[in-house]
TORLUMBA-260878 format. One record per residue (C-alpha): residue in one letter; x, y, z; chain. Coordinates in steps of 0.05 Angstrom, whole numbers. Layout:
<dopas>
DOPA r px py pz c
DOPA a X Y Z A
...
</dopas>
This chain:
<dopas>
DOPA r px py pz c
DOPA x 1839 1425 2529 A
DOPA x 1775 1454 2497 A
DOPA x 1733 1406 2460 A
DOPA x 1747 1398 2386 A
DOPA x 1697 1376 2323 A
DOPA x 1713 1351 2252 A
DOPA x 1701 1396 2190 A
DOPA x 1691 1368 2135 A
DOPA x 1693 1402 2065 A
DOPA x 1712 1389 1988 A
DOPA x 1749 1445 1954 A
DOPA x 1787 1440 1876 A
DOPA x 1855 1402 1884 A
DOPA x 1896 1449 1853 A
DOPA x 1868 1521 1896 A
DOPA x 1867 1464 1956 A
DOPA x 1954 1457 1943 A
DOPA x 1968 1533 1923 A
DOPA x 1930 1548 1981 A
DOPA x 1967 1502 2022 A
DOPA x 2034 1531 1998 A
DOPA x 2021 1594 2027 A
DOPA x 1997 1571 2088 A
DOPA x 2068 1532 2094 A
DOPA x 2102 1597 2070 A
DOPA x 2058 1628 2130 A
DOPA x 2080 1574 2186 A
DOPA x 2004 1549 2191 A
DOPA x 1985 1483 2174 A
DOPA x 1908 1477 2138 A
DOPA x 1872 1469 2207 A
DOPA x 1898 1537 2239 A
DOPA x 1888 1574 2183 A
DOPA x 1810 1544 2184 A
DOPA x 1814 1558 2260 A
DOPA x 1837 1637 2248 A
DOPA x 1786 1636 2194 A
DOPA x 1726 1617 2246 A
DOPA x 1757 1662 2303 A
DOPA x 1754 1726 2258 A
DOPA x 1679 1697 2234 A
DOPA x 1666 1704 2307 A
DOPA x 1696 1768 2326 A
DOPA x 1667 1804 2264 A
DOPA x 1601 1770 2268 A
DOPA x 1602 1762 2194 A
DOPA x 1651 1747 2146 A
DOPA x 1715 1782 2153 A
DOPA x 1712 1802 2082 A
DOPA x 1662 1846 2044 A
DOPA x 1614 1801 1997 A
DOPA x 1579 1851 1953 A
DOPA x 1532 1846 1891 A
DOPA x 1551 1905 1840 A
DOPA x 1493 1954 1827 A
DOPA x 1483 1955 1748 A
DOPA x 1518 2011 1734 A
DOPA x 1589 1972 1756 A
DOPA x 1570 1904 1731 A
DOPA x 1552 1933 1660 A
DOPA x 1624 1966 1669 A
DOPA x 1656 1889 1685 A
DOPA x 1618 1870 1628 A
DOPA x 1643 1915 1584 A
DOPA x 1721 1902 1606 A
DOPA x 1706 1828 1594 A
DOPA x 1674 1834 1529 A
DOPA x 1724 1886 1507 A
DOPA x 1665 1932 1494 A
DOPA x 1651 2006 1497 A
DOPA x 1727 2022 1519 A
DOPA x 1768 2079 1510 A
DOPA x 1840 2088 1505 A
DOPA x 1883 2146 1508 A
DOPA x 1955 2158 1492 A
DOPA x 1967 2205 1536 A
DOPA x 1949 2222 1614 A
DOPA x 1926 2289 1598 A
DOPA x 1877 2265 1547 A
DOPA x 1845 2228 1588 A
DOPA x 1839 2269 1656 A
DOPA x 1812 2322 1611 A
DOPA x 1755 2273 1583 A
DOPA x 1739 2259 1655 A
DOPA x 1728 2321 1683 A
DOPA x 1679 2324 1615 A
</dopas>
């Protein structure tokens, strides 16, 4: 058997016991799914997930959903594809 080491980490209770649910629902307990975690780490050299800062063009548009700003609506499909293609 492979040496092992301890992590140690804090996380919010309540993402810490949904999370856990799924990893039940999954057949892993917390420690494999930390395990698979650091395995992909390795085999991707990086994290197996894209981490990305928006340019300002697409966080102005976040903004603008949050703060219900600048938005159009349309009440129909056509409407709309037609003001895209504008």
């Amino acid at each position: 058997m492979s040496k092992t080491a301890m992590i140690r980490a804090r996380t919010e209770l309540k993402l810490k016991s949904k999370v856990e649910r799924i990893f039940e629902a999954l057949g892993l307990t917390a420690s494999q799914a930390i395990n698979l975690f650091y395995h992909r780490v390795e085999l991707e050299n990086g994290l197996p997930f894209d981490l990305k800062i928006p340019n300002p063009t697409t966080y102005h548009a976040i903004m603008d959903v949050e703060n219900k700003k600048n938005l159009r609506s349309y009440s129909h499909v056509e409407t709309m594809l037609k003001d895209l293609k504008k």
